[in-house]
C-alpha positions in Angstrom: 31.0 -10.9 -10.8 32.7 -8.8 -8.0 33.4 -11.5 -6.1 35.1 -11.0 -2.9 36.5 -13.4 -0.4 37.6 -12.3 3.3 38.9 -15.4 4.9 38.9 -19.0 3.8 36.0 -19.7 6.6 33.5 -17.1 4.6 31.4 -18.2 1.3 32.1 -15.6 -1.4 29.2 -12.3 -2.0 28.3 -10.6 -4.6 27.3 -7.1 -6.9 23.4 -7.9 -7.2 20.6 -6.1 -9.5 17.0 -5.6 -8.4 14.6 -7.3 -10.4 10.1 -7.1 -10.0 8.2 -9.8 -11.5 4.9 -10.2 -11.3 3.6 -13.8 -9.9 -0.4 -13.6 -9.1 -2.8 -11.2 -9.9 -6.5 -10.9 -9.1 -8.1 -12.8 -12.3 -10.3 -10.3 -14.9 -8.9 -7.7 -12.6 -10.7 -4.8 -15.2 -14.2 -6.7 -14.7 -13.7 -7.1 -11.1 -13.4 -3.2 -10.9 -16.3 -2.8 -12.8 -17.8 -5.4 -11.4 -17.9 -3.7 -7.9 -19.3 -0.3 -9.2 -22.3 -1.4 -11.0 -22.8 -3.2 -8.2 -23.0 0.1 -5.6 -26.1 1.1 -8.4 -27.9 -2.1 -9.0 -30.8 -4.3 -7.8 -29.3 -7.4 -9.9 -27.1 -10.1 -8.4 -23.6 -10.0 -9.1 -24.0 -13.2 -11.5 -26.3 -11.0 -13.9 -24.0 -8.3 -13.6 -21.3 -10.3 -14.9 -23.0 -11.5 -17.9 -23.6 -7.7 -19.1 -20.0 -6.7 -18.2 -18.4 -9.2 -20.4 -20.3 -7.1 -23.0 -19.8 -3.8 -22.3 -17.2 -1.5 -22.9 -14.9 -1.5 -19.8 -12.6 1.0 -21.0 -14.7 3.4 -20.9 -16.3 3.0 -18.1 -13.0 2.5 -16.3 -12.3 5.7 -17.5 -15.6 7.4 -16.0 -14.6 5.8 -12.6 -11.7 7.5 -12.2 -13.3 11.1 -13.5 -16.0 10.4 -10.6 -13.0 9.7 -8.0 -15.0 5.8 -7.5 -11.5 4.5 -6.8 -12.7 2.1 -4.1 -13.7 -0.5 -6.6 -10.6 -0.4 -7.0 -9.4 -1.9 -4.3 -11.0 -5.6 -4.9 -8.1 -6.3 -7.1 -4.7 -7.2 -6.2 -0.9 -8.1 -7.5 1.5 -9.5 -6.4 5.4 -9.2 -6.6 8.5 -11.0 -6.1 11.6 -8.3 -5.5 14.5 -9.6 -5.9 18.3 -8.3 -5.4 17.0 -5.0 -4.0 18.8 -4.0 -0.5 17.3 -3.2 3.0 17.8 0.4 1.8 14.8 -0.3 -0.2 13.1 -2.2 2.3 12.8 0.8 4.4 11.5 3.1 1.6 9.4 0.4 0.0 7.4 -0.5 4.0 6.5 3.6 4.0 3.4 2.4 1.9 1.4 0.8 4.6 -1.9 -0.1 3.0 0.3 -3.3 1.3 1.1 -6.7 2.5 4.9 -7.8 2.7 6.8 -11.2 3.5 10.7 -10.4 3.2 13.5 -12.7 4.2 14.0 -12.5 7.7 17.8 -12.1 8.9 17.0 -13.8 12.4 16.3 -17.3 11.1 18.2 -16.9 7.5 22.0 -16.6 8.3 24.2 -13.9 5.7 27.2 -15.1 6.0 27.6 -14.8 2.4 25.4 -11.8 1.4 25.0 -10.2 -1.8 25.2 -6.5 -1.7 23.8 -3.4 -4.4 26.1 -1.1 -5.4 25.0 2.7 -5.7 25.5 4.4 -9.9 26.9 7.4 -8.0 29.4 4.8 -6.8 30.1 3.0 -9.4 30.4 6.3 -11.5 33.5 7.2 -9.7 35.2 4.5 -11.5 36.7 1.0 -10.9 38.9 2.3 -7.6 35.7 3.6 -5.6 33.9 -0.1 -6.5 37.2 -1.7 -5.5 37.0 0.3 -2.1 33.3 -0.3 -2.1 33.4 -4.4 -2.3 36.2 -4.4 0.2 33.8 -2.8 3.0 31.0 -5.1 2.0 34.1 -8.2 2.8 34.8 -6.4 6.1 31.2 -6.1 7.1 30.9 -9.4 6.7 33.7 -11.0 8.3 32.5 -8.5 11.2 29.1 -10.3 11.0 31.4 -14.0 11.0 33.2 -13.0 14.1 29.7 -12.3 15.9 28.0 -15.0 15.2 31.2 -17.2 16.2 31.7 -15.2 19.1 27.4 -15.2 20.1 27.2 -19.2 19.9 27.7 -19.8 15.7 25.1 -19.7 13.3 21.3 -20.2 14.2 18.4 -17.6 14.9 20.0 -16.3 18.2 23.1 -15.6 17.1 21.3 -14.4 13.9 19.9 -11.3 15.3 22.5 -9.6 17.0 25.2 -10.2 14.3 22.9 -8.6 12.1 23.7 -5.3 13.7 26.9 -4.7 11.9 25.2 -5.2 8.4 25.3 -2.5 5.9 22.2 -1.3 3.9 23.3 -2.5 1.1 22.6 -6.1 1.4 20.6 -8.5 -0.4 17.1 -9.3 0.3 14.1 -10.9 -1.5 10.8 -10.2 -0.5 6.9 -10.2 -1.6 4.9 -7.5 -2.0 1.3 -7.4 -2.6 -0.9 -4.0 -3.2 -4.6 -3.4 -4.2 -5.1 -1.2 -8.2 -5.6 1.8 -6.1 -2.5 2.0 -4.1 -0.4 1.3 -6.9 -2.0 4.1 -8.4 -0.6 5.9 -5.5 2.5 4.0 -5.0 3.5 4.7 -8.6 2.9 8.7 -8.4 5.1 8.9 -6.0 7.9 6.1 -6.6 8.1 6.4 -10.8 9.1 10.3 -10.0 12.5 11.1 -11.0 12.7 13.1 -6.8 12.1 9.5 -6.1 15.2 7.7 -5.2 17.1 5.4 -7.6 16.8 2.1 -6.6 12.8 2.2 -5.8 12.4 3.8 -8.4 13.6 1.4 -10.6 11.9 -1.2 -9.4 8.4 0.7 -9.3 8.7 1.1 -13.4 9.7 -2.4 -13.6 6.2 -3.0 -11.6 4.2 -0.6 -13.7 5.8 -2.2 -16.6 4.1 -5.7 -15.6 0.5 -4.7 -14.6 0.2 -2.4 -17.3 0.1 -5.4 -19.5 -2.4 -7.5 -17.8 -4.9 -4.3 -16.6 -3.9 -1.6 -19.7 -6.9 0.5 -18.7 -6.8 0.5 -15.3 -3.1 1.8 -15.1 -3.3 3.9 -18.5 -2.7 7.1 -16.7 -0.3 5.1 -13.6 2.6 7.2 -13.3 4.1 10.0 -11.6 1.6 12.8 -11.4 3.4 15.2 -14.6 2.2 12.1 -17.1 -1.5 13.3 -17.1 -0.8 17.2 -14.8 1.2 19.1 -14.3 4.7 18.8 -11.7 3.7 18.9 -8.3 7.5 19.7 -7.3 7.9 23.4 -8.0 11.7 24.8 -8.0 12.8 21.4 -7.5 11.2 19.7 -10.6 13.6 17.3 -12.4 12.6 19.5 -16.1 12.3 16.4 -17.9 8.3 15.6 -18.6 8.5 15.1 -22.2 11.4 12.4 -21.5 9.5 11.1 -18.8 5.9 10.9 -21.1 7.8 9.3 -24.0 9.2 6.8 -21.9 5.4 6.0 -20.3 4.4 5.7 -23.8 7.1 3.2 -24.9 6.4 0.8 -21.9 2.7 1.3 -22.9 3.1 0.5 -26.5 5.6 -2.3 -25.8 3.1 -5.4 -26.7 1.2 -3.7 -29.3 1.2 -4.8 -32.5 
């Protein structure tokens, strides 16, 4: 859909939607967390350890962890993400969070000519003229980027990375993106907030969404700070924390029988 050609030389692009999934996760990530705190406390090997932790409540005492502020067992467990149709808009925003690992699709050695592009709501709500106007920029951007890369020796890494100059924020890319329990903790206060801007925020309840299911306890209270306090954001609170709750709860409850 919204397919737009600019000369007969250039393949056609595309309206993309950013997606998360979740590919690879640390196994028995709630153990591994407990795991590592009974450990701090404890004269038995980590094997003996195990045996009792399979037994115990770890709710509970995933629970106690975070009332203690012991969040650095936290970080011996990690996920990891595929992102895909988000733009380099998101890219920038998303890289802010620095205690993460991220492989993204480089536009040096990967030619777009042919990129897919995201298209802003606020956009899109002006009606079908503004996304008309809208997709015939992205076609002019990249015929620019055609001309450059015929005019800097055709396509290949060094003609790559100076045509990229004239590309808009609003293209494609894929990338990885791998973060320990605590700093998704973190990442998640921040990014799930409605002063959080669209797109990454979007894709940060889509992440929640995932490792909610595979480490309930650990993320029972992941969020943006007014699901378990109060709005950090004074005057310029968005007003809507019982919307904002309910919808923490639906995600929460979503595979429950």
């Amino acid at each position: 859909m919204c397919a737009v050609r600019c000369a007969p030389c250039i393949e056609f692009i595309m309206k993309v939607t950013g997606k998360a999934d979740l590919i690879r996760y640390t196994q028995n990530p709630e153990e591994t967390v407990s795991l590592a705190a009974k450990l701090c406390y404890s004269q038995d090997s980590p094997a003996e350890l195990m045996e009792r932790i399979a037994e115990s409540d770890t709710a509970k005492f995933i629970r106690m962890l975070k009332k203690m502020g012991h969040l650095s067992t936290f970080e011996h467990t990690a996920f990891t993400f595929s992102l895909t149709g988000v733009s380099r808009s998101l890219l920038a925003q998303i890289t802010r969070h620095r205690i993460a690992s991220f492989s993204v699709r480089s536009q040096r050695y990967v030619s777009e000519g042919g990129f897919n592009y995201i298209i802003p709501p606020s956009v899109e709500a002006l009606g079908e003229e503004a996304i008309a106007k809208f997709e015939g920029q992205m076609g002019t951007m990249l015929q620019w980027y055609a001309e450059w890369q015929a005019a800097l020796g055709g396509k290949g890494e060094r003609a790559n990375e100076d045509a990229r100059f004239v590309l808009p924020n609003a293209c494609e890319t894929n990338m990885l993106v791998t973060m320990n329990a605590r700093e998704l903790l973190h990442f998640f206060e921040l990014r799930c907030c409605n002063r959080a801007q669209w797109e990454i925020r979007g894709i940060a309840w889509q992440m929640l969404k995932h490792v909610i299911k595979v480490a309930p306890n650990l993320f029972a209270d992941a969020g943006p700070r007014c699901v378990v306090a109060s709005c950090p954001e004074g005057s310029k609170s968005c007003g809507k924390v019982k919307e904002i709750t309910n919808y923490k709860l639906k995600i929460t409850n979503a595979d429950k029988g």
